[in-house]
C-alpha positions as CSV (number, residue, x, y, z in Angstrom):
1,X,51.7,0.3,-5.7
2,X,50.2,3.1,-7.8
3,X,49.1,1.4,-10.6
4,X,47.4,-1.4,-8.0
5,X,45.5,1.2,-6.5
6,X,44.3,2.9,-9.4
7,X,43.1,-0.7,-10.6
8,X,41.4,-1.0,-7.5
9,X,39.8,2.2,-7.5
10,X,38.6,1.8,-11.2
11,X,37.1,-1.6,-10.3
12,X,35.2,-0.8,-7.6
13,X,33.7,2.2,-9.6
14,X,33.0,-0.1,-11.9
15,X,31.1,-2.7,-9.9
16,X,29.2,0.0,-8.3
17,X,27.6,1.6,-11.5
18,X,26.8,-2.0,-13.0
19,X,25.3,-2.5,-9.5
20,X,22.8,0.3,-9.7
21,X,22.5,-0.3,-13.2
22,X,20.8,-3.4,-12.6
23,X,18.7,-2.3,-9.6
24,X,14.8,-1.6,-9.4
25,X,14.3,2.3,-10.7
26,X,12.4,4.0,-7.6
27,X,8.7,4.3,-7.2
28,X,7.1,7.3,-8.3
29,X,3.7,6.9,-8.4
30,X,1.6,7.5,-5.2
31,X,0.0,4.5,-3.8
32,X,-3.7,3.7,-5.0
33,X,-5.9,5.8,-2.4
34,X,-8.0,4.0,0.5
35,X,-11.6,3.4,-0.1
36,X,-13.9,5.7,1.2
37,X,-16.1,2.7,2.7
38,X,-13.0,1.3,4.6
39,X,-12.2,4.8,6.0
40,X,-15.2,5.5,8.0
41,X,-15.1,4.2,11.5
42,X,-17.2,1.8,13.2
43,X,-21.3,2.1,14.7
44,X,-21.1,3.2,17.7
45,X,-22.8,0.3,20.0
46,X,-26.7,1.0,20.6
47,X,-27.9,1.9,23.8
48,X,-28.7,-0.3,26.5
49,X,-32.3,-1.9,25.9
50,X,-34.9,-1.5,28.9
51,X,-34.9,-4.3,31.5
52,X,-37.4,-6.7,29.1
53,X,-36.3,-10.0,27.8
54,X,-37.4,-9.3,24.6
55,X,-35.8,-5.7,24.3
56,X,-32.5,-7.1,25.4
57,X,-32.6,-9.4,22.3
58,X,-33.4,-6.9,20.1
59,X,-30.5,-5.0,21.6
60,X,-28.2,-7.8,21.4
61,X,-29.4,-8.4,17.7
62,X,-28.3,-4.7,16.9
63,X,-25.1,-5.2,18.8
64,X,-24.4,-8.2,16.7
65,X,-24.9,-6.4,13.5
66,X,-23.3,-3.9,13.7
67,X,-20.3,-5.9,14.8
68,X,-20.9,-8.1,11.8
69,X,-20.5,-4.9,9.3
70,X,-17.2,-3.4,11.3
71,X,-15.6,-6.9,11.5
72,X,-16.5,-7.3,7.3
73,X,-14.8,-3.3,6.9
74,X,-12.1,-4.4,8.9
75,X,-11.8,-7.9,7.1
76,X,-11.9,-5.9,3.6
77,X,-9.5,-3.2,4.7
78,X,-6.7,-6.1,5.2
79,X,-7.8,-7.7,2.3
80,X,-7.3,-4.4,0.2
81,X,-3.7,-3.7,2.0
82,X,-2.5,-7.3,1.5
83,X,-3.6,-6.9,-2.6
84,X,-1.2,-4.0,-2.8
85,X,1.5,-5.5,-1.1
86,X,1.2,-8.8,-3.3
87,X,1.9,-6.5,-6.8
C-alpha cells in the first residue's frame, strides 16, 4: 500500500513538471504603447448655425466632418487592438 502510494506520488510529480515544462514561458514585455493620435478624444460638435439655410449646411458639413475623423480614430484604434491580439 506504501509502495503504491509512493508510485503515485512520484508520478504525479512527474506529470506536473513535464506539464509546465512544455507550457508558454510568461510574458514580460509590456504591451506596445497606444498611439498618441488614437488617444485624444473626439471634436466637440460646432455650435448651432444661425436660422439661414445656408448656415445650417455649412453647420451640418462641419458636423459631418468631424464625425468622419472620430469615426476613422475610432476605426483605427480597433484596428491597432485587433493587430496586437492577432501576434
Amino acid at each position: 500500500m506504501c509502495l503504491l502510494r509512493r508510485l503515485a506520488c512520484v508520478l504525479t510529480f512527474g506529470l506536473l513538471l513535464a506539464s509546465c515544462a512544455s507550457s508558454k514561458p510568461p510574458v514580460t514585455a509590456p504591451p506596445p504603447p497606444l498611439p498618441a493620435g488614437l488617444m485624444s478624444p473626439c471634436p466637440a460638435p460646432p455650435p448651432v448655425p444661425a436660422n439661414n439655410p445656408d448656415a445650417m449646411v455649412v453647420g451640418l458639413k462641419r458636423m459631418y466632418d468631424r464625425y468622419g475623423l472620430c469615426a476613422g480614430r475610432l476605426f483605427e484604434l480597433q484596428r491597432w487592438l485587433m493587430r496586437g491580439r492577432d501576434e
